[in-house]
C-alpha positions as CSV (number, residue, x, y, z in Angstrom):
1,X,-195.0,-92.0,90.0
2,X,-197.1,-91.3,93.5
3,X,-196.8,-88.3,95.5
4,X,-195.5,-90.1,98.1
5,X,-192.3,-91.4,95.3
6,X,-192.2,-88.0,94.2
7,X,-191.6,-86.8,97.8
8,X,-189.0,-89.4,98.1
9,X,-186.9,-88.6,95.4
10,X,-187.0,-84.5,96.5
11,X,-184.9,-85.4,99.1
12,X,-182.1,-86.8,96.9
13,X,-180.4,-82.9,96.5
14,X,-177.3,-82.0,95.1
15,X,-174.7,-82.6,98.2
16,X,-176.3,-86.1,99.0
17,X,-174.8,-89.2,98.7
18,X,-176.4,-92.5,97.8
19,X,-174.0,-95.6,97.6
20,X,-171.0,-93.9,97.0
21,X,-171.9,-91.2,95.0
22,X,-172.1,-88.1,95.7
23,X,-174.7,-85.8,93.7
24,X,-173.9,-83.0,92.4
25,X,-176.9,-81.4,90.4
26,X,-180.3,-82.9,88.6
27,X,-180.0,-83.2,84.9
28,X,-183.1,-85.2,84.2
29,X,-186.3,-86.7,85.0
30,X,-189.2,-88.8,84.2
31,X,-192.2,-90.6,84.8
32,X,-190.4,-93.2,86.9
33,X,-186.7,-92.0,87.9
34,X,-184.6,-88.9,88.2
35,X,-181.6,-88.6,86.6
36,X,-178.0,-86.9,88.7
37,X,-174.6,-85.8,87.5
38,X,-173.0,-87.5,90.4
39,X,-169.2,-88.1,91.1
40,X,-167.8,-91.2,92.1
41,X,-166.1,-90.9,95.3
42,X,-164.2,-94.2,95.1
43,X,-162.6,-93.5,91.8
44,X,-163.4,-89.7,91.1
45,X,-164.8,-90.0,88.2
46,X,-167.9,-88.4,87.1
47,X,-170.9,-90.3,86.6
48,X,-174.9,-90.1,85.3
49,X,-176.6,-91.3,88.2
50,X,-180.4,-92.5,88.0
51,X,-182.6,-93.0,90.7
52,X,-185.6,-94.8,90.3
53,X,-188.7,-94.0,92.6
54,X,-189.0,-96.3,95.5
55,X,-192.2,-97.8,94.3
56,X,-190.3,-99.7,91.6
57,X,-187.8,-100.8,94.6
58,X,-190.7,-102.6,96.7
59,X,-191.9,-105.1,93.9
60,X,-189.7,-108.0,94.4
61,X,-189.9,-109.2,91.0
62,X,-188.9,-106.1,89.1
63,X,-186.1,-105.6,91.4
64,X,-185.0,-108.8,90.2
65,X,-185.1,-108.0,87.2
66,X,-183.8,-104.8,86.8
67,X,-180.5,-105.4,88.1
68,X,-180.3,-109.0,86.0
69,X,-181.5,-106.7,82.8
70,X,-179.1,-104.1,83.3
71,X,-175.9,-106.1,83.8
72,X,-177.3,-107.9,81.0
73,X,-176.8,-104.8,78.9
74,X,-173.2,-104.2,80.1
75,X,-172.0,-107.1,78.9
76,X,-172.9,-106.4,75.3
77,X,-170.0,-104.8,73.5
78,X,-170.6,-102.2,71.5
79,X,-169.4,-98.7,71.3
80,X,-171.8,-96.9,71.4
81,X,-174.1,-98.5,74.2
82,X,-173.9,-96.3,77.1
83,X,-171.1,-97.6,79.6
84,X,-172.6,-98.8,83.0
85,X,-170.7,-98.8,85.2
86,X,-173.3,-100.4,88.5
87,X,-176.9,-101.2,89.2
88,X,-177.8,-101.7,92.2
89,X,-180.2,-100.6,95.6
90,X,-179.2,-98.4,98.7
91,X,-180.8,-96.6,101.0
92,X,-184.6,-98.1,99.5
93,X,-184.1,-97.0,96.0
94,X,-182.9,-99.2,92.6
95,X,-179.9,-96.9,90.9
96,X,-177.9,-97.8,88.1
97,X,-174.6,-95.8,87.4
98,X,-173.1,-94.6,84.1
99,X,-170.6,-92.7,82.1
100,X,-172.3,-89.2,82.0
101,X,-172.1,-87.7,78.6
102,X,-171.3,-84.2,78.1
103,X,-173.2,-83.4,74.8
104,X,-176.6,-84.1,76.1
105,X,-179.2,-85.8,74.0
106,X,-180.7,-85.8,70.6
107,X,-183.5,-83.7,71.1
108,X,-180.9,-81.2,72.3
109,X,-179.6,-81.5,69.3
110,X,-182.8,-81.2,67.6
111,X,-184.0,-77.8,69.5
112,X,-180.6,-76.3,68.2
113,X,-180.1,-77.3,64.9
114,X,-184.3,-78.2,63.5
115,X,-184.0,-80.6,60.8
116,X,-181.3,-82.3,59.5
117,X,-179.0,-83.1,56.7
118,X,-179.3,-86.6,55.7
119,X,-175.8,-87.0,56.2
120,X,-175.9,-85.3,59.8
121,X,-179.0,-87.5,60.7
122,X,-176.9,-90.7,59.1
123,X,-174.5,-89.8,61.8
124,X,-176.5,-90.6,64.6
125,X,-178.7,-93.6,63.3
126,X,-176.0,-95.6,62.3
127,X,-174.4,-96.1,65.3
128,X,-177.4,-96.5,67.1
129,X,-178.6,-98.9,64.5
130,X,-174.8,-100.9,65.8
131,X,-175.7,-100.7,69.2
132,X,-179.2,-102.1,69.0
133,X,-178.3,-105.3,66.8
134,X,-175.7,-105.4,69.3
135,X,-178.4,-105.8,72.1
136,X,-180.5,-108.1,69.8
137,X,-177.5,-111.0,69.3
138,X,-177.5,-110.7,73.1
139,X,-181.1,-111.1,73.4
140,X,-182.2,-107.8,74.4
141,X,-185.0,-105.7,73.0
142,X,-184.7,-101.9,74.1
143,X,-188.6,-101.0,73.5
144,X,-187.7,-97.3,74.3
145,X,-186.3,-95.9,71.5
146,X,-186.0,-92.1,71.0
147,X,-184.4,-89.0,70.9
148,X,-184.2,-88.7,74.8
149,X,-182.4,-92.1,75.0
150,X,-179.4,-91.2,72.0
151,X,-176.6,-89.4,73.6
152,X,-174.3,-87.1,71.9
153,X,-171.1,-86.7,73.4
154,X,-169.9,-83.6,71.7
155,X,-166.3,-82.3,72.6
156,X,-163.5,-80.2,70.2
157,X,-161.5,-82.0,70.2
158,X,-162.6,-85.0,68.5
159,X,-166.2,-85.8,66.5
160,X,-169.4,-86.4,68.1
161,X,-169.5,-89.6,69.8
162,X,-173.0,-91.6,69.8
163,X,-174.6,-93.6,72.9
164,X,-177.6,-95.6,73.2
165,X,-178.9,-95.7,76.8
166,X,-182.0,-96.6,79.4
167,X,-181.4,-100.3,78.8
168,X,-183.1,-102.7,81.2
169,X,-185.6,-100.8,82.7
170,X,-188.6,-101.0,80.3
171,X,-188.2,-104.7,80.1
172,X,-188.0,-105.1,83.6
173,X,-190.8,-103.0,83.8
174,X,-192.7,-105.1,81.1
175,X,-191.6,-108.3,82.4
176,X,-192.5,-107.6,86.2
177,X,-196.2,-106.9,84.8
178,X,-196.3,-102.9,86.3
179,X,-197.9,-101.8,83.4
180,X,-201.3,-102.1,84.3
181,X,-204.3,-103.0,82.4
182,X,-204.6,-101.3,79.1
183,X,-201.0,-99.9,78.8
184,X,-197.8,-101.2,77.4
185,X,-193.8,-99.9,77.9
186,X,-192.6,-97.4,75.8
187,X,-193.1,-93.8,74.3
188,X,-195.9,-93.1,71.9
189,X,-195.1,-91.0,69.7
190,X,-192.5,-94.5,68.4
191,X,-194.3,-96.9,69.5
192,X,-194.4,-100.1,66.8
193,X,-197.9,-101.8,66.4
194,X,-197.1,-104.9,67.9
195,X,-196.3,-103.2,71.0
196,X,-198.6,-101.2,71.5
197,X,-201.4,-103.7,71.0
198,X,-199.2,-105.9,73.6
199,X,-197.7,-108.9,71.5
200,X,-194.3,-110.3,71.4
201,X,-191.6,-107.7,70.4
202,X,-188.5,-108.5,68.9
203,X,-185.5,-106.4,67.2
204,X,-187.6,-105.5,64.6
205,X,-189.9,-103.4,67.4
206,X,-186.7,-100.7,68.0
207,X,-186.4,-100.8,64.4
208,X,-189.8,-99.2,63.7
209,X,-188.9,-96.8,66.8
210,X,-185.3,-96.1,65.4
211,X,-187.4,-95.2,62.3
212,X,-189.7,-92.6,63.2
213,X,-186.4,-91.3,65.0
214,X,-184.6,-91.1,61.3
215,X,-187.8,-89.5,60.4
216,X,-187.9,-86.7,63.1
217,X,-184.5,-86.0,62.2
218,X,-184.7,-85.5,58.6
219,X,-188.0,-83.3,58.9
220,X,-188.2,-81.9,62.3
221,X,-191.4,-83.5,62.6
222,X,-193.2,-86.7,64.3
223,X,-194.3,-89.1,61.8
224,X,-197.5,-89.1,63.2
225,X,-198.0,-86.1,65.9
226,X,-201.3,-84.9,68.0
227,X,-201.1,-83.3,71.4
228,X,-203.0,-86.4,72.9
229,X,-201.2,-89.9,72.9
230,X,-204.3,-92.0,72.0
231,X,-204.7,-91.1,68.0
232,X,-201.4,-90.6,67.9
233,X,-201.4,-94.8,68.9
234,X,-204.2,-95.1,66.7
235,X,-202.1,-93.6,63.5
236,X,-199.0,-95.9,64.0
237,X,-202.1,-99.2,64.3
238,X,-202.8,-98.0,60.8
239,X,-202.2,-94.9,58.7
240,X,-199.4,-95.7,56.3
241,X,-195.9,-93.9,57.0
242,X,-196.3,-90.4,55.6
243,X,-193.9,-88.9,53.1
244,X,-190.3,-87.8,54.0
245,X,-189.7,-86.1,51.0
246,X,-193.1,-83.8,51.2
247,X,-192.0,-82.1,53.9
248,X,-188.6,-81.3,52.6
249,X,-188.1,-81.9,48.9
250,X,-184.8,-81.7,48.9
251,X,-184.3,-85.5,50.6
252,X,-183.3,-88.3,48.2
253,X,-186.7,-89.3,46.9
254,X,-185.6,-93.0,47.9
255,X,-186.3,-92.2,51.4
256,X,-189.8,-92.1,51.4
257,X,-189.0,-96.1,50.4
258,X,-187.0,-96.5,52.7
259,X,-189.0,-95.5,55.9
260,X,-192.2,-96.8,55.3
261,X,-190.2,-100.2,54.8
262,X,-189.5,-100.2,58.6
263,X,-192.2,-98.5,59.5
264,X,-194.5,-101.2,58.2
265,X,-197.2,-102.3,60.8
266,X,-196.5,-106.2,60.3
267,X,-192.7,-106.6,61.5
268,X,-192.1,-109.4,58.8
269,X,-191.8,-106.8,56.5
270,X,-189.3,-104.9,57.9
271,X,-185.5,-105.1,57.0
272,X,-183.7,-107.9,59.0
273,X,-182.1,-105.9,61.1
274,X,-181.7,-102.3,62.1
275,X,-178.0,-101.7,60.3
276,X,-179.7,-103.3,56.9
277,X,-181.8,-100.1,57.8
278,X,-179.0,-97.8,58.2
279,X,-177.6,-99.3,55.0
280,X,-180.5,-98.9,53.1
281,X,-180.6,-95.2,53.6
282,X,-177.0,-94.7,53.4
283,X,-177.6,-96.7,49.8
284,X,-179.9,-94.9,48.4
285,X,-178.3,-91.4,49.5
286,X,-175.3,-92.3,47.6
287,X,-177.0,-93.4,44.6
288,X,-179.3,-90.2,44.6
289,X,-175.9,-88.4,44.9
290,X,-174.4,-89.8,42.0
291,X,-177.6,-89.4,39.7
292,X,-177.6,-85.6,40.9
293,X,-174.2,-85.0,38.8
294,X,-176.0,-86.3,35.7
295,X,-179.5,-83.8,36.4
296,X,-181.3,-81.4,34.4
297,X,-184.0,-80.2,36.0
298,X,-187.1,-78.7,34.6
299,X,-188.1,-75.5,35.9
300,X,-191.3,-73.4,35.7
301,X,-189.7,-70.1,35.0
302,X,-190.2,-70.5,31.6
303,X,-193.3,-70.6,29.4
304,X,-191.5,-73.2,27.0
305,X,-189.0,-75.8,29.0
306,X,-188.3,-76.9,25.5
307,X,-187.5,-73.1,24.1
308,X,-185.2,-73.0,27.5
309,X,-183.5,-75.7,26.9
310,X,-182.7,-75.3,23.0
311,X,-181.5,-71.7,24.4
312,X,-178.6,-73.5,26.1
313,X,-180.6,-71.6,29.4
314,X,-180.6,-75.7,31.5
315,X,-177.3,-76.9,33.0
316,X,-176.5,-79.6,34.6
317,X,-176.9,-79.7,38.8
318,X,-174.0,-81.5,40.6
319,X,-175.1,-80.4,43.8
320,X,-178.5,-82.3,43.5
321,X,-180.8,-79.0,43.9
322,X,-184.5,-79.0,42.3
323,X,-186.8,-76.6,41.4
324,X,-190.5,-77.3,41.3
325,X,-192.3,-77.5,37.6
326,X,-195.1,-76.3,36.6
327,X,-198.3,-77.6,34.3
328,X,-196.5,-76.2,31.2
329,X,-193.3,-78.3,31.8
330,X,-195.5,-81.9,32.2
331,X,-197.0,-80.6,28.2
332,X,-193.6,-80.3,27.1
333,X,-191.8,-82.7,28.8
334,X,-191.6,-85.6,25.8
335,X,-190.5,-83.1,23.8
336,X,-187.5,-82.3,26.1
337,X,-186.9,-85.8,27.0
338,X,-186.5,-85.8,22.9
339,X,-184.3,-83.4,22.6
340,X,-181.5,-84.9,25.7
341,X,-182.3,-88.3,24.0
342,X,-181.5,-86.8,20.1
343,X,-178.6,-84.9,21.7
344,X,-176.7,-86.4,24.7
345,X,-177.7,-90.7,24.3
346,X,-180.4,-92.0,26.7
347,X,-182.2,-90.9,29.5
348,X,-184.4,-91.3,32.3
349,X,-186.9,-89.7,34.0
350,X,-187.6,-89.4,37.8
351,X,-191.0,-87.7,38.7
352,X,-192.4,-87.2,42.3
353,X,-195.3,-85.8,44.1
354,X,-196.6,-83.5,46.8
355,X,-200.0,-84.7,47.3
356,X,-202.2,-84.4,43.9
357,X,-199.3,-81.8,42.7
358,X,-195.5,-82.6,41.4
359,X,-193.1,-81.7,43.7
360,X,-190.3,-82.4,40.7
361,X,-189.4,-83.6,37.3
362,X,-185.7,-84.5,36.8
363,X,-184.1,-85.8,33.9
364,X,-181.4,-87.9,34.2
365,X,-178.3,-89.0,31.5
366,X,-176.8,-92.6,32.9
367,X,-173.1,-92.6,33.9
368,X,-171.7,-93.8,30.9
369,X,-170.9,-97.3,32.5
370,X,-175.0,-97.7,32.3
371,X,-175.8,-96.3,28.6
């Protein structure tokens, strides 16, 4: 944005009114726009109000475009796609009006909470994962996806409620050829390969983004952070996905899978679409959950696992938790495995690491519909 856009868009204040609205106080801003809690005059109803700078305004082209991208995306119907309500110019600037959410964002949600449960994280990327295949049978690619643009509206009264938002603009953006040499639309730190290096993008691009999203959520972390954006770029062009699980062992070990699936750099081999995604985990959780009720874990509290267990001192763990083994319990582990096998009817073993160490050992009895 130029100093002369910035100036511009100081002089929208709370008290002003622009097309009908009337602002009431700032509750966001980037790069190219500023974002107002406003309030509808004509129906009073509150409203988020974005205001793009005026330079955006004066290219023909993306003006075009925004406003035929935008009421693009409010046709699709989804839940949780952000509500927009009008797009539009007055008084030299591009503004598109929507339902204003009371919960904030995800990173909000992120600086409150850190990481989060896999079933607390599920609970956002699902219905985003909706809302973009949504967008996709309709056409549209976001190419923005992140924690910024997934809306939580959070009231007592009834769960959290999901949105996806900040269609339009990036394609617009893209489309009307504002970039500039050298740089591409989008954030990043979630930027897929194929857009970053400037080829065609497809449903498969916001899959990649809604994946190192799922990733942040689950560990708190970027997959692939640095306080400068180039080798941060350079990482998602080609270092592999890094492990899930090694930064917090207690996630299905499955997930690791999962992730660097649709995190792969070539978008054929991603999952079809970003709910077969969503699915995936959700699978896997549930299968990781059931295998937990049928868990004995080796431990490296004892010198002898096999002494341990003979001393009736390993039980079995229904709530999943692990504890990490030692050297001693990989030279006794046949013997143990042995023993279940001798004991309790077949079994198998799930090992994974940390690195060149073992993060766990689990032994696991089949339900009795798989022995």
């Amino acid at each position: 944005m130029t100093e002369d856009s910035r100036a511009h868009l100081v002089g929208f204040r709370a008290g002003s009114l622009l097309a009908g609205y009337r602002l009431e106080s700032q509750v966001g801003a980037g790069g190219m726009a500023v974002v107002f809690r406003a309030r509808d005059e004509r129906l009073g109803r509150p409203v988020a109000l974005k205001i793009l700078a005026p330079a955006l305004a004066s290219d023909a082209e993306f003006r075009s475009r925004f406003i035929s991208e935008s009421r693009a995306a409010a046709a699709v119907d989804d839940p949780h796609i952000i509500p927009v309500y009008e797009a539009g110019e007055a008084d030299g600037v591009l503004f598109i009006a929507m339902r204003f959410v009371q919960g904030g964002d995800l990173y909000r949600v992120l600086a409150r909470e850190g990481a989060l449960p896999p079933d607390r994280a599920a609970g956002f990327i699902s219905p985003v994962a909706s809302a973009l295949d949504a967008a996709h049978r309709a056409g549209l690619v976001h190419r923005d996806v992140k924690p910024a643009n997934i809306l939580v509206d959070a009231r007592e009264d009834r769960p959290d409620h999901v949105y996806l938002s900040d269609f339009g603009v990036s394609k617009a953006i893209a489309a009307a050829g504002l970039t500039g040499p050298g740089h591409f639309v989008g954030t990043p730190d979630y930027s897929a390969p194929e857009q970053i290096q400037g080829r065609a993008v497809d449903g498969r691009t916001d899959q990649y983004a809604l994946a190192c999203v799922t990733f942040q959520l689950l560990t708190g972390m970027l997959p692939f952070r640095s306080d400068q954006g180039e080798p941060a770029l350079l990482a998602h062009l080609s270092a592999p996905p890094p492990s899930a699980v090694s930064l917090v062992p207690d996630l299905p070990g499955a997930a690791d899978q999962v992730l660097a699936r649709a995190m792969a750099k070539a978008p054929e081999k991603r999952y079809a679409s970003c709910l077969d995604f969503a699915g995936a985990l959700r699978t896997r959780r549930q299968a990781d959950r059931e295998a937990a009720g049928r868990s004995v874990v080796i431990s490296a509290q004892h010198a002898s696992p096999l002494t341990a267990w003979r001393a009736g001192r390993y039980r079995q763990v229904p709530t999943g938790g692990y504890l990490a083994p030692g050297p001693s319990d990989l030279r006794y582990l046949s013997l143990m495995v042995a023993a279940f096998r001798a004991g309790q009817g077949p079994v198998r073993v799930a090992m994974a690491r940390s690195g060149s160490q073992w993060a766990r050992i689990e032994v696991i009895r089949p339900s009795p519909s798989t022995v």
